[in-house]
N, C-alpha and C positions, 0 to 999 in steps of 0.2 A: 208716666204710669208704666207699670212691668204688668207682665203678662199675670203674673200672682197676685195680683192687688184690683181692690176695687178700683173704677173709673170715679174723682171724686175733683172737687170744689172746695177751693179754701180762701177765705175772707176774715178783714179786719188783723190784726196788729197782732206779730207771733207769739206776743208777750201776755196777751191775753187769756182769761181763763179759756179755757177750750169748752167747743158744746160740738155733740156731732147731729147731724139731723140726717133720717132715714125716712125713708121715700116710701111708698104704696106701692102696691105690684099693679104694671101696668103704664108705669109715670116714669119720671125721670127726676135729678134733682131740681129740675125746673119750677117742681111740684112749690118749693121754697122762694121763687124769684123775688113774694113782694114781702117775705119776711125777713130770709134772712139777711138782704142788706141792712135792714133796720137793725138787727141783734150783733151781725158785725163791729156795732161802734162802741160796744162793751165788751166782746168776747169774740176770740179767734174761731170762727167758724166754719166748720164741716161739712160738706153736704156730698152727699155718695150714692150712688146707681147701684139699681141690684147687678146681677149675672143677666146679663142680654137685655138690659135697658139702657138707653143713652149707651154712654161709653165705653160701657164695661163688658168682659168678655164673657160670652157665654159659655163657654167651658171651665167659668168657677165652680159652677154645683151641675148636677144631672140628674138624672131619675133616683126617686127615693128620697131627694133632700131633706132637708130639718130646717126649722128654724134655728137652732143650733148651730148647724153649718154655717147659715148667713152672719149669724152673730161669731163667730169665728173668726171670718173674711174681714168684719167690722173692727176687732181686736186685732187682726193683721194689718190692719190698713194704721190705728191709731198707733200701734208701734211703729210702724216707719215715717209716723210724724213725731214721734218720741211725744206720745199724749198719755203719758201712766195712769193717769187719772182727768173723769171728763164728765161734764154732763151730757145730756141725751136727751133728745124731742123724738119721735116717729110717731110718723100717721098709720094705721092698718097694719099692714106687716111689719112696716118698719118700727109700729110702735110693741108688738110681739116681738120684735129681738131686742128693743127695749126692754120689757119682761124677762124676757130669757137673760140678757145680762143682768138683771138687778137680781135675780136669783142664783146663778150661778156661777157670777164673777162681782160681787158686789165692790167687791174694794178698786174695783175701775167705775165704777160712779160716784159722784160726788152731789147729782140731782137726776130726778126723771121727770119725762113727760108725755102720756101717752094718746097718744089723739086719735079718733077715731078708730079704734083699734076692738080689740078683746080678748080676753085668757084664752076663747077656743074662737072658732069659725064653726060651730054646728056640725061639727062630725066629718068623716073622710068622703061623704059618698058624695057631694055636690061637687067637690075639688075632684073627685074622681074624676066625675063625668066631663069638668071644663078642662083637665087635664087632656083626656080622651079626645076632645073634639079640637081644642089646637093643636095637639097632636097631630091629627087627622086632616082639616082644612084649612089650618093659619090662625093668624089672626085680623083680617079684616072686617068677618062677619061678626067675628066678636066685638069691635070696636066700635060697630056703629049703635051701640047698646051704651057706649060709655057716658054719654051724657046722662041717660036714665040713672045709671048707677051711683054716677059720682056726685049730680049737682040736683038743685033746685029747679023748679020747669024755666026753661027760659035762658039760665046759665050757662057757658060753656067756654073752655080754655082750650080754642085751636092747637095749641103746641102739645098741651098734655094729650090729647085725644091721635093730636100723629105719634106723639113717643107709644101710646098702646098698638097702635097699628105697625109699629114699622119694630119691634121687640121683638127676639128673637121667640120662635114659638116653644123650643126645647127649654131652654130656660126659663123662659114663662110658666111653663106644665110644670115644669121642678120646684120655682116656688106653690106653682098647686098643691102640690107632693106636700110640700113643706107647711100651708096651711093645713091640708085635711088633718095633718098627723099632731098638730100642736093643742093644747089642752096644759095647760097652769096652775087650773081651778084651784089643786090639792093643795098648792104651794106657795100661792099669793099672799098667806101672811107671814112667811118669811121675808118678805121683803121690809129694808129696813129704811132705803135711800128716803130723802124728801121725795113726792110721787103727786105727783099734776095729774090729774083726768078729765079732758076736753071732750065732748062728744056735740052731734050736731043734733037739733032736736028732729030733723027731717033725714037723718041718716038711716036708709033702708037695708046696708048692709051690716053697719055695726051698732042698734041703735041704741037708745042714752042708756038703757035697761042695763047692755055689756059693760058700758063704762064704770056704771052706779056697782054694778059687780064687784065689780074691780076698788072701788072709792069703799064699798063696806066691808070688804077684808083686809087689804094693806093697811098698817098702823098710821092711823095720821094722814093717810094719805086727803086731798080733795078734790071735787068734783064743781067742773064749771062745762055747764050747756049752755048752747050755742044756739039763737034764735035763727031761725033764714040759712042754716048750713045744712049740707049732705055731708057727704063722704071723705070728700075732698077739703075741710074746712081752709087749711093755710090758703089754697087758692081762692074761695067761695069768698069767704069772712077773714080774711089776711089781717086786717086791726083790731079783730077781736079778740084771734088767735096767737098776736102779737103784744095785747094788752096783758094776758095770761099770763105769756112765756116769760114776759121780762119780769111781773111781784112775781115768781116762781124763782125762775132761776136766780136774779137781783136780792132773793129771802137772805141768803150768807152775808153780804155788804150790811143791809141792814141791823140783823140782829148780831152783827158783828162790831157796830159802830154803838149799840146798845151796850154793849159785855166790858168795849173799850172804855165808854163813861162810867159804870157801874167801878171799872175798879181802876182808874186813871185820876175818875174826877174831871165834871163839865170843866170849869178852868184849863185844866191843858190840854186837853182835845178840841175847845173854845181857840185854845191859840195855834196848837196845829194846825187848825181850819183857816185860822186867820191868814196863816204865814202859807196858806196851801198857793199854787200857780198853776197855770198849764201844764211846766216843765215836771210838779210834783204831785200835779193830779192822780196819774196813774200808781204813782207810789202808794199815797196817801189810800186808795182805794184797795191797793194790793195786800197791805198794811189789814184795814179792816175786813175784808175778805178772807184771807187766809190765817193771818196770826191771831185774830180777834174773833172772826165767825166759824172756823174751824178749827183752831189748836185750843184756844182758851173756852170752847164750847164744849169741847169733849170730854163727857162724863168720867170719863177712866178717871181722870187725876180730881181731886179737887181745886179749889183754889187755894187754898191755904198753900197745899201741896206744889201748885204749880207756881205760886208767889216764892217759894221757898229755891227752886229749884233755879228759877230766874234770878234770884239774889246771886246764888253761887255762880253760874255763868257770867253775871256780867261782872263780879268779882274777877273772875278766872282773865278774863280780857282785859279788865283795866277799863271799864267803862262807867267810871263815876258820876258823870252827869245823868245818865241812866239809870245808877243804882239810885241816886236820891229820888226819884222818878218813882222806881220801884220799891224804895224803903214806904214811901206815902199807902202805895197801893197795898202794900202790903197791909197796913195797921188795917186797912178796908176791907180785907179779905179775912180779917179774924186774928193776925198773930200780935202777939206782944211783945213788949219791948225787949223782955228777955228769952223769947224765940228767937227774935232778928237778932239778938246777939249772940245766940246759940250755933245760928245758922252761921254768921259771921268766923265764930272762935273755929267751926268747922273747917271753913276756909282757909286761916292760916295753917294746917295742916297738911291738906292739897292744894292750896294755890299758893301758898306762901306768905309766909309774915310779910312783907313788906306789899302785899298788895291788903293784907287782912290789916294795916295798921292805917290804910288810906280809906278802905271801907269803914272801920269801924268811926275814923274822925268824920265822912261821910255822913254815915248812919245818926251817928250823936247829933252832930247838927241840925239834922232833918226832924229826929224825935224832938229836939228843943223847940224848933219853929211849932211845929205839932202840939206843943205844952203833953 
């Protein structure tokens, strides 16, 4: 860790989609211990400390902060793990700079998930006054409050309750700063990413009412409460919070292994699966995750269009076991046998006659099989 960057935790295979998870003011990424290993075994995982909690230094933010700033630090840290693009979990604050990214830097998420959180905190005057007083006396008196806050009667996570007590009090005040002054309201249905909303039905600080907020302005977004949770739900309710997270974030693989059959055909997706291994599992998922639930999903192109374009590409390489693959998908997607050959006579122009004379005996034989 450098002195510019978050204090942060990274798990599971680097090759994995990336997800970063953001902490609650007050906690540490500890907040995550019985989740994120679990999510770790699908997706390279993130977990990061504010300014003067756990590891991180407190002179990242200071009086006046924003959730802006934090979300910044957050963008700084993902770039020095070369994370261009990532999903996102956070609880309370961390689920507000969640917010804050999916509005103002969307094209770095790829899914969100906000938990116990909300577009505002009730106005500046409260954050004032807690600002003010750990300001003033620390935070031990505050801390012995924190099981009230965080949990169900009877609940409590010794380490999360030292990490509130032993947090630096200036940074702490700064994210105070940073919640009285944040407010979303106006702008929550610009958000466009996939959007999770988890709330706990005994959460006193954010409760299901902010979430549902949040769930009837974002497009599409959904909304799942939580029975027996406060505040703190990933620690409280850890497998419920973890049953969410994964149909949420795991939504791409699926409806991406749908898009793959749709214009592949059960049969060779049938034998992909068949011929899949250990060694090609993560392939095979990579495959439907990204080329499938994300390029072949996105509205810009159609399909016709985007069968077309893939024709000429694997033209352009020389990749004929492929092209017949994709002359099939094609007829599926809508074009006809004198589009694909249209598309084809295109090719010998820019890729060359001799690769357009090996597609087109390709193409022929495929439509023949086809009748």
């Amino acid at each position: 860790m450098t002195e510019k960057l978050l204090n942060h935790r990274a798990e599971g295979p680097a090759s994995a989609p990336p997800l970063l998870l953001g902490p609650s003011l007050g906690t540490s990424y500890a907040l995550w211990d019985k989740v994120a290993p679990e999510l770790s075994a699908t997706h390279r995982v993130v977990r990061w400390d504010l300014p003067g909690h756990g590891g991180s230094p407190a002179g990242l933010i200071g009086p006046g902060a924003t959730v802006g700033d934090l979300a910044g630090l957050v963008l700084a840290l993902a770039d020095s793990l070369g994370l261009e693009r990532f999903a996102y979990a956070g609880v309370s604050l961390g689920g507000a700079v969640g917010l804050h990214l999916a509005v103002h830097h969307p094209e770095r998420l790829s899914c969100l998930a906000v938990i116990c959180s909300s577009a505002h905190f009730n106005g500046a005057k409260p954050w004032e006054e807690r600002a003010a007083l750990v300001r003033r006396e620390g935070l031990a008196k505050l801390a012995e409050s924190a099981d009230a806050r965080w949990f169900t009667p009877g609940f409590t996570v010794p380490r999360l309750v030292a990490d509130h007590r032993d947090a630096d009090p200036e940074a702490y005040a700064a994210c105070c700063d940073a919640l009285g002054a944040f407010d979303l309201r106006e702008r929550l249905a610009e958000i466009t990413v996939p959007t999770l909303l988890i709330a706990g039905r005994q959460d006193p600080a954010t409760p299901p009412a902010h979430l549902r907020e949040i769930a009837d302005t974002v497009p599409g977004a959904a909304l799942v409460e939580l029975p027996g949770a406060s505040h703190l739900a990933p620690a409280e309710r850890p497998e419920a919070v973890l049953t969410a997270l994964r149909t949420h974030f795991d939504g791409p693989a699926r409806r991406g292994m749908e898009v793959r059959r749709e214009v592949l055909g059960d049969a060779h997706v049938d034998r992909a699966q068949a011929r899949q291994s250990p060694f090609t599992a993560r392939y095979q998922d990579f495959i439907s995750r990204y080329a499938w639930g994300e390029i072949w999903t996105d509205p810009t192109l159609s399909r016709r269009e985007r069968s077309m374009i893939t024709l000429t590409a694997l033209v352009a390489h020389g990749h004929y076991d492929e092209l017949a693959m994709h002359v099939r998908a094609a007829r599926r997607n809508g074009l006809t046998p004198e589009e694909i050959g249209a598309v084809l006579l295109q090719t010998a122009v820019y890729c060359g006659v001799p690769a357009a004379n090996s597609a087109f005996a390709t193409a022929q034989r495929v439509l023949e099989e086809e009748g």
